[in-house]
ZAMARGU-4260 file (C-alpha; in steps of 0.2 Angstrom, whole numbers, plus 5000, padded with zeros to 4 digits):
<rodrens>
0) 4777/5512/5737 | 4772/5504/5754 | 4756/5513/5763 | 4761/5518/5780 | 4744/5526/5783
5) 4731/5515/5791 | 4718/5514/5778 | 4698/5517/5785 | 4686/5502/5781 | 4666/5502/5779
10) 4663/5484/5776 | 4643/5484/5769 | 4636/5467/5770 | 4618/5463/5765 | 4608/5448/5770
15) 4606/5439/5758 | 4609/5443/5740 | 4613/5433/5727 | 4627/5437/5713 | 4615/5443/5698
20) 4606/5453/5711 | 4622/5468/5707 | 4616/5472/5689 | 4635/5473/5683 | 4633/5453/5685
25) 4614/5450/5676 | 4614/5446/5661 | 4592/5451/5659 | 4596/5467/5671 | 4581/5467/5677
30) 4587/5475/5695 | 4594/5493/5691 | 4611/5493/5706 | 4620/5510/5700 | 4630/5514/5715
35) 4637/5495/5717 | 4640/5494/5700 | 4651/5509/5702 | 4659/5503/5718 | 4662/5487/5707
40) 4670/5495/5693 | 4682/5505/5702 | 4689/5491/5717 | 4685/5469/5713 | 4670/5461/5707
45) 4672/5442/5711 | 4664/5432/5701 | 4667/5414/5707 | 4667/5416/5726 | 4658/5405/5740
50) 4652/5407/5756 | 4661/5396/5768 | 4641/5390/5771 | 4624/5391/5764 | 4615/5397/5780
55) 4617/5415/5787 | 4623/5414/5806 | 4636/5401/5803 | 4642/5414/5787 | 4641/5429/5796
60) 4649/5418/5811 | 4663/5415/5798 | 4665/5431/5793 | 4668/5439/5809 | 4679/5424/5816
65) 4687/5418/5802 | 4684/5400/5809 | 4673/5385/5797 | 4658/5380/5804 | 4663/5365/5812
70) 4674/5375/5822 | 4665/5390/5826 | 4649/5378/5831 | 4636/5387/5824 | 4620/5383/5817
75) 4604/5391/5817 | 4597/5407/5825 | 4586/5400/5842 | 4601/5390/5848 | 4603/5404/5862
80) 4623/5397/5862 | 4633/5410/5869 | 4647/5420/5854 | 4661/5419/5865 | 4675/5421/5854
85) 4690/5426/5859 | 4697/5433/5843 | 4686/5443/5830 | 4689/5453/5814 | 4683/5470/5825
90) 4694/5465/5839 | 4709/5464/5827 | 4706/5480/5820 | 4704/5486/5840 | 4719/5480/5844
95) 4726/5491/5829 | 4721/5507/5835 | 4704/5507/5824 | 4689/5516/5831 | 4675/5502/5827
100) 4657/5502/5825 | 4644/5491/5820 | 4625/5498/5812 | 4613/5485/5807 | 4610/5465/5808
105) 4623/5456/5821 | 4612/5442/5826 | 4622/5436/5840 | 4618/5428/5858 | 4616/5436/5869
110) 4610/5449/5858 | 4622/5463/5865 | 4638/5456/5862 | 4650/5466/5855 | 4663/5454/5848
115) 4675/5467/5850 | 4666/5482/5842 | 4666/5499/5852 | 4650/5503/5851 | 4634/5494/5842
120) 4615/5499/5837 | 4605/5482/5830 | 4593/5481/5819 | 4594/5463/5818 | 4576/5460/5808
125) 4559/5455/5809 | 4562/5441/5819 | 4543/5433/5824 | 4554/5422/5839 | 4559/5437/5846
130) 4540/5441/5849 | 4539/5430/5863 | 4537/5438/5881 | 4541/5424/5889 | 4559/5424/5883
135) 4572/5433/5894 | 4572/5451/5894 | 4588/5453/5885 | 4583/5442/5869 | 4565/5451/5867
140) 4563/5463/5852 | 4560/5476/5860 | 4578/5477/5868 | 4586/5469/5855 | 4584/5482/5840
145) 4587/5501/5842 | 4580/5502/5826 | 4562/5499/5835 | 4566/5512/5849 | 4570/5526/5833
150) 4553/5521/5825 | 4542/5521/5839 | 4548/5540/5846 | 4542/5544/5827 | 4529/5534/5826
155) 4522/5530/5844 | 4524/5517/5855 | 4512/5507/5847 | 4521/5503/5831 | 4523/5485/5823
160) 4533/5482/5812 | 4535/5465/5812 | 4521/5462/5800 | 4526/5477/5787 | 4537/5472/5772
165) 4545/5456/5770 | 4539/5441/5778 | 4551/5431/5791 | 4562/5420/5781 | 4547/5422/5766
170) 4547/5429/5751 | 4530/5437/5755 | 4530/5453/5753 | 4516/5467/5760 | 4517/5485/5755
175) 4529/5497/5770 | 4516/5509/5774 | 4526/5524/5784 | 4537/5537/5777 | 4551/5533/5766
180) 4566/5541/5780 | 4560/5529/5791 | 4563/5511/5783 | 4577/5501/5792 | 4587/5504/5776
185) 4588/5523/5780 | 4590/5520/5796 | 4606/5512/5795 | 4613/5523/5779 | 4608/5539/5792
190) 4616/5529/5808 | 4633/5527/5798 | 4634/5545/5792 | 4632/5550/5807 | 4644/5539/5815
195) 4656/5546/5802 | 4653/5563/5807 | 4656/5558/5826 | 4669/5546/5824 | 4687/5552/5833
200) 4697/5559/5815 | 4714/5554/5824 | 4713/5536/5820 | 4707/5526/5808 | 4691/5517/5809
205) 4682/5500/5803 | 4664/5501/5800 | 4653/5487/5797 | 4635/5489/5789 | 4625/5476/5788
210) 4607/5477/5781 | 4593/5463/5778 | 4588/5458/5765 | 4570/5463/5765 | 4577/5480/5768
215) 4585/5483/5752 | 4571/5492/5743
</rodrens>
């Protein structure tokens, strides 16, 4: 029977995680993933797929365009190269009538660029670079993650939490030392809920959720 019914989409990526992260795929099990093994089981678990690259903005650049990296140009993360791309996996599902919102890691340039999403709330990281004050305005931390604006009306304005949790690009880890609810994890499960809760229920809608890696816990 052919589905007349546009379908809604949450597309859930995580940076990074390697294939016997998902317990379904360990053969020691030593990480316990109960809820994506279940998602597994009941849609496609592939288990001989490739990123189109081994570095994460020219993938996620991939993956939004559609485009290799020698064509989409991207390479690295300081670049500061403008995302102008006319044609994007959100503005596709725009053009179709989709509500679409992005919660999470975007990592683009400038750092508010939609890329054809409606509406967008970064958390893109603990990114040490974007310390710098004397960067422009628009690419410092402070306006580039409302993750951070959350955390410090909870916390106070004070709050750093750039050296919490995982290093930058490390894999030194130090101990998260604030409440639970308020881990960039839970921040974006909450944020999409919500979203959903919000989101106009007379067309369909594409979601995307994109979490750190350091911030699966």
């Amino acid at each position: 029977m052919v589905q007349t019914k546009q379908p809604n989409i949450v597309l859930i990526v995580v940076d990074q995680m390697r294939a016997d992260a998902l317990s379904l795929n360990s053969k020691d099990k030593l990480v316990s993933t109960p809820t994506l093994d279940m998602m597994a089981s009941v849609g496609y678990n592939f288990e001989n797929a490739y990123s189109p690259v081994p570095s994460c903005v020219p993938a996620r650049a991939a993956l939004l365009t559609g485009l290799d990296q020698d064509k989409s140009g991207r390479v690295g993360y300081q670049d500061e190269v403008p995302w102008n791309f006319t044609n994007t996996l959100p503005k596709v599902f725009k053009d179709m009538g989709y509500q679409t919102e992005c919660i999470g890691k975007m990592h683009v340039f400038p750092s508010r660029k939609r890329l054809g999403f409606d509406h967008v709330l970064l958390h893109d990281g603990y990114l040490h670079v974007d310390r710098k004050y004397d960067k422009a305005y628009g690419s410092q931390f402070d306006y580039a993650s409302d993750y951070l604006a959350f955390l410090k009306g909870k916390v106070g304005y004070d709050v750093d939490l750039i050296d919490d949790g995982m290093d930058c690009n490390s894999w030194e880890a130090r101990p998260w030392d604030k409440d639970e609810k308020l881990h960039p994890t839970n921040w974006v499960v909450s944020e999409s809920i919500s979203f959903l809760q919000r989101r106009d229920p007379t067309v369909p809608f594409f979601s995307k959720c994109l979490l750190k890696n350091h911030m699966l816990h």
